[in-house]
C-alpha positions as CSV (number, residue, x, y, z in Angstrom):
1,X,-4.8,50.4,14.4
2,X,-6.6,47.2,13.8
3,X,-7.9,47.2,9.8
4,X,-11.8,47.1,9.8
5,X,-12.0,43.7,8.1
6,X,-8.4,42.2,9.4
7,X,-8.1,38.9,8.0
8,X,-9.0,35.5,9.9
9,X,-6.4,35.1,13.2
10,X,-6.6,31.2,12.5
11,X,-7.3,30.6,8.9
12,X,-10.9,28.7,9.3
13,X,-9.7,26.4,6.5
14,X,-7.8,24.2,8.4
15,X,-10.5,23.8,11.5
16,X,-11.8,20.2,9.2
17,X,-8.0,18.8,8.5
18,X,-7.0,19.9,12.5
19,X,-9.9,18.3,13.8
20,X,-8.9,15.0,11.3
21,X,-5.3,15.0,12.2
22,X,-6.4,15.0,16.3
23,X,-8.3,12.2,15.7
24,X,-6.3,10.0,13.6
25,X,-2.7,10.7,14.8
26,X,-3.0,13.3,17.5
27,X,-1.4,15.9,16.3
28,X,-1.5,18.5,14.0
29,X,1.0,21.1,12.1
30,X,-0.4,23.8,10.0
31,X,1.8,26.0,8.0
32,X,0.7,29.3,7.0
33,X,-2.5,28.7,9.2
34,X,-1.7,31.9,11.5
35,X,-2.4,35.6,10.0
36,X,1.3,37.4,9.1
37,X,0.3,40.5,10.3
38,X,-0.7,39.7,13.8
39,X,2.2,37.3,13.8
40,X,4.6,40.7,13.3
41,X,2.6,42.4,16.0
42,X,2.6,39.6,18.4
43,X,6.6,39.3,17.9
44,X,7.3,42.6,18.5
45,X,5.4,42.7,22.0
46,X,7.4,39.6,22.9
47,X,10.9,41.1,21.9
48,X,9.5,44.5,24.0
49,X,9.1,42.3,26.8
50,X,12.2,40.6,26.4
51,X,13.7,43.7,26.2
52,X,12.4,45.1,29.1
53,X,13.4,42.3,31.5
54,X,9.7,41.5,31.6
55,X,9.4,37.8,31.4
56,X,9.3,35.1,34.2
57,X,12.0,32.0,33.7
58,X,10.0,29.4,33.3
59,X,10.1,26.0,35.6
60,X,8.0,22.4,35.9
61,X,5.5,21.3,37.3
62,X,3.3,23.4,39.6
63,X,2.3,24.2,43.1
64,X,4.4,23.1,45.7
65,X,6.3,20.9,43.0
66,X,7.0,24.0,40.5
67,X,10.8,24.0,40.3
68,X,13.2,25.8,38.2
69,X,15.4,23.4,36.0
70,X,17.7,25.1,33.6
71,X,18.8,21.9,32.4
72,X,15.5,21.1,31.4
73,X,13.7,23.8,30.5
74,X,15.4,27.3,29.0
75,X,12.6,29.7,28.2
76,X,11.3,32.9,30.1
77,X,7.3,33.3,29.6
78,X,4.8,36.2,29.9
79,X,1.1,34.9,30.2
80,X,-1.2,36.5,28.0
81,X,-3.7,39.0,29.8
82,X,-5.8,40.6,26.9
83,X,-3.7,43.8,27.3
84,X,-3.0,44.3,23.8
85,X,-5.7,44.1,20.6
86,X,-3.2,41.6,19.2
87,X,-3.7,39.5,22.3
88,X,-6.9,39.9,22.3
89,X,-7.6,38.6,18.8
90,X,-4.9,35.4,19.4
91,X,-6.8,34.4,22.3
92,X,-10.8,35.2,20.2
93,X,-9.3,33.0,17.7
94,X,-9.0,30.2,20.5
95,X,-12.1,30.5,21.6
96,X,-13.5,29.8,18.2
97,X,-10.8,26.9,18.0
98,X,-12.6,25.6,21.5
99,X,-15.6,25.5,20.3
100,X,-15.2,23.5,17.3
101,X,-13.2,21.2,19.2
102,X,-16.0,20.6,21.6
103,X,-18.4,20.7,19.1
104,X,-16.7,17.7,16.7
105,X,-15.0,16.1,19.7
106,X,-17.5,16.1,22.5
107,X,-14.0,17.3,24.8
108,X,-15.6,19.3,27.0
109,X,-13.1,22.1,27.2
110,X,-13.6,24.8,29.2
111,X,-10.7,26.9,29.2
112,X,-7.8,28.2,27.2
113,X,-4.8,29.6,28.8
114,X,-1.3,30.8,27.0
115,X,1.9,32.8,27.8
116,X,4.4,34.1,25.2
117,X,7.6,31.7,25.5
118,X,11.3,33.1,24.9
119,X,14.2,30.9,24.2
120,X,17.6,32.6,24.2
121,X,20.2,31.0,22.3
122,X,21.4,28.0,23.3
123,X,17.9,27.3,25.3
124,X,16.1,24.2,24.6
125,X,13.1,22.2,26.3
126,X,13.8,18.2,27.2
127,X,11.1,15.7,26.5
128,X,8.1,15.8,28.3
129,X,4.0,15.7,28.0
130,X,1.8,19.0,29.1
131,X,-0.5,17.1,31.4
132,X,1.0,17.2,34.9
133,X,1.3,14.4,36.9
134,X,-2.1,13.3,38.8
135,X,-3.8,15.8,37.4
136,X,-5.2,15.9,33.4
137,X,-7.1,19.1,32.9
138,X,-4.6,20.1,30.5
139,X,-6.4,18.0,27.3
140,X,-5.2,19.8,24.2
141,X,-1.8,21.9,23.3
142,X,-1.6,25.1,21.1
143,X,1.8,26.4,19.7
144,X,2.1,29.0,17.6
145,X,5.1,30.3,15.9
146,X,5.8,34.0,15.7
147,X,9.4,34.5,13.9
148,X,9.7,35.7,10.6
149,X,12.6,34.1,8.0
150,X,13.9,31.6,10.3
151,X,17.0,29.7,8.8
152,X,17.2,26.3,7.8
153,X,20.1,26.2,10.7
154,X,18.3,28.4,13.2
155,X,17.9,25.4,15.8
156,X,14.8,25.2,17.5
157,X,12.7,22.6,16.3
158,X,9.5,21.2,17.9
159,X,10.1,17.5,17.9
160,X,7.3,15.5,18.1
161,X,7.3,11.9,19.0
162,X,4.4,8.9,18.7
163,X,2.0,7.9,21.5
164,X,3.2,4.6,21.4
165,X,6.5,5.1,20.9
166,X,8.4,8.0,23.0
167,X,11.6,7.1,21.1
168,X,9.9,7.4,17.5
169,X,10.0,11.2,16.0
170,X,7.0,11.0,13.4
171,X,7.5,14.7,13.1
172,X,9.8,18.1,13.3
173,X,8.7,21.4,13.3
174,X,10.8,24.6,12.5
175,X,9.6,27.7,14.2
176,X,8.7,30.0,11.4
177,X,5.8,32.5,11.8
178,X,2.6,31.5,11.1
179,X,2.7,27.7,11.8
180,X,0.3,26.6,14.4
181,X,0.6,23.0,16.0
182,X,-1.7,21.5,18.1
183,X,-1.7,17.7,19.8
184,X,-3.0,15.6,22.6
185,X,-1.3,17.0,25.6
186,X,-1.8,14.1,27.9
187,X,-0.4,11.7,25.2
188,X,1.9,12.9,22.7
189,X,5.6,13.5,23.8
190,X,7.4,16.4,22.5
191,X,10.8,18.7,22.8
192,X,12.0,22.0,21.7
193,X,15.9,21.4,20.3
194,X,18.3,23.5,21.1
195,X,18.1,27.4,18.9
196,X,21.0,28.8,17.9
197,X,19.1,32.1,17.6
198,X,16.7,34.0,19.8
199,X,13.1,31.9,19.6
200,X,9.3,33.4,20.1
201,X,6.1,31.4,20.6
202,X,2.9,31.2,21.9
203,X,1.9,28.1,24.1
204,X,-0.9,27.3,25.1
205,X,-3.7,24.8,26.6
206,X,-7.3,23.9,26.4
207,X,-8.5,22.6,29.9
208,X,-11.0,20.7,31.3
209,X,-12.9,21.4,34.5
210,X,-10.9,18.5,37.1
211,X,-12.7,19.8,40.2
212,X,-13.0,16.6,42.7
213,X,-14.2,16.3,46.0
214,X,-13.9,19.9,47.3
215,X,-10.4,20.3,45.0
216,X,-10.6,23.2,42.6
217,X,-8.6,22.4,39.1
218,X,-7.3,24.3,37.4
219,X,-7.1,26.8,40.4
220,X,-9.7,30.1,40.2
């Protein structure tokens, strides 16, 4: 059970430095900035999942252009549903996260989606951006990292690569618990490198309402 005065989800320290970083480079990468103990709780639902054969291989794009592409893209996902308390508190500490965002940045984010992402060994994720093409309610990425101890030589790195400059890494990222990133999803290029050991996120998105000329996006 939950303690009665559990500790910050997403330390409110870093909301001023975050909101900086967005602004001045685009991304952001906080370590530390994610409670332990939900971190633990949060990895062992995704390894019960995993476990159970419960997660979804994940593909690109979506709609009638979703495909699955192994040689792109090696994780299995389970979209959060606010099923467990440590869900619940993740995605409260979001919301907070939104509205500061929208309150400093005038984004006018709406929505927050997220789904636990597995990568097996040997997975890996190849270059891309998180806003789909035509479309850009997808306006800023969440990641947060839920393995404990993870090795210098574990693999796995988030690569993150300039604006600009697709080709130039201006940062890299191990996947240790408790380090949250966040960046421009429309605009900053990133990849996950290959793990050499069994990987646990969460991703996520903060949307804004696209709806044009009778078209619904995102989807209700």
């Amino acid at each position: 059970m939950q303690a009665l005065h559990a500790p910050p989800a997403l330390s409110p320290a870093i909301l001023p430095e975050l909101v900086d970083a967005l602004v001045d480079q685009g991304w952001y990468v906080g370590e530390g900035a994610l409670d332990s103990t939900l971190c633990h709780e949060l990895h062992a639902e995704l390894r019960a999942l995993a476990e159970q054969d419960a997660l979804a291989v994940a593909g690109i794009g979506r709609g009638t252009e979703h495909t699955l592409r192994r040689d792109i893209r090696g994780d299995a996902i389970h979209w959060l549903d606010r099923e467990s308390l440590a869900q619940r508190r993740y995605l409260e500490a979001m919301g907070e996260l939104q509205r500061e965002l929208n309150r400093a940045l005038f984004l006018g984010l709406f929505e927050y989606e997220a789904h636990f992402a597995h990568y097996p060994p040997g997975a890996f994720y190849q270059k891309h951006v998180d806003s789909f093409r035509g479309r850009v309610n997808r306006v800023v990425s969440t990641v947060g990292y839920l393995n404990p101890d993870w090795p210098a030589d574990g693999g796995g790195e988030m690569a993150i690569f300039a604006a600009d400059d697709p080709q130039r890494e201006v940062a890299r990222v191990a996947p240790r618990a408790g380090t949250f990133v966040c960046f421009l999803a429309e605009t900053v290029p990133h990849e996950v490198r290959l793990t050499r050991l069994p990987r646990a996120s969460i991703a996520g998105w903060f949307r804004r309402n696209a709806s044009l000329d009778g078209r619904v996006d995102p989807a209700r």
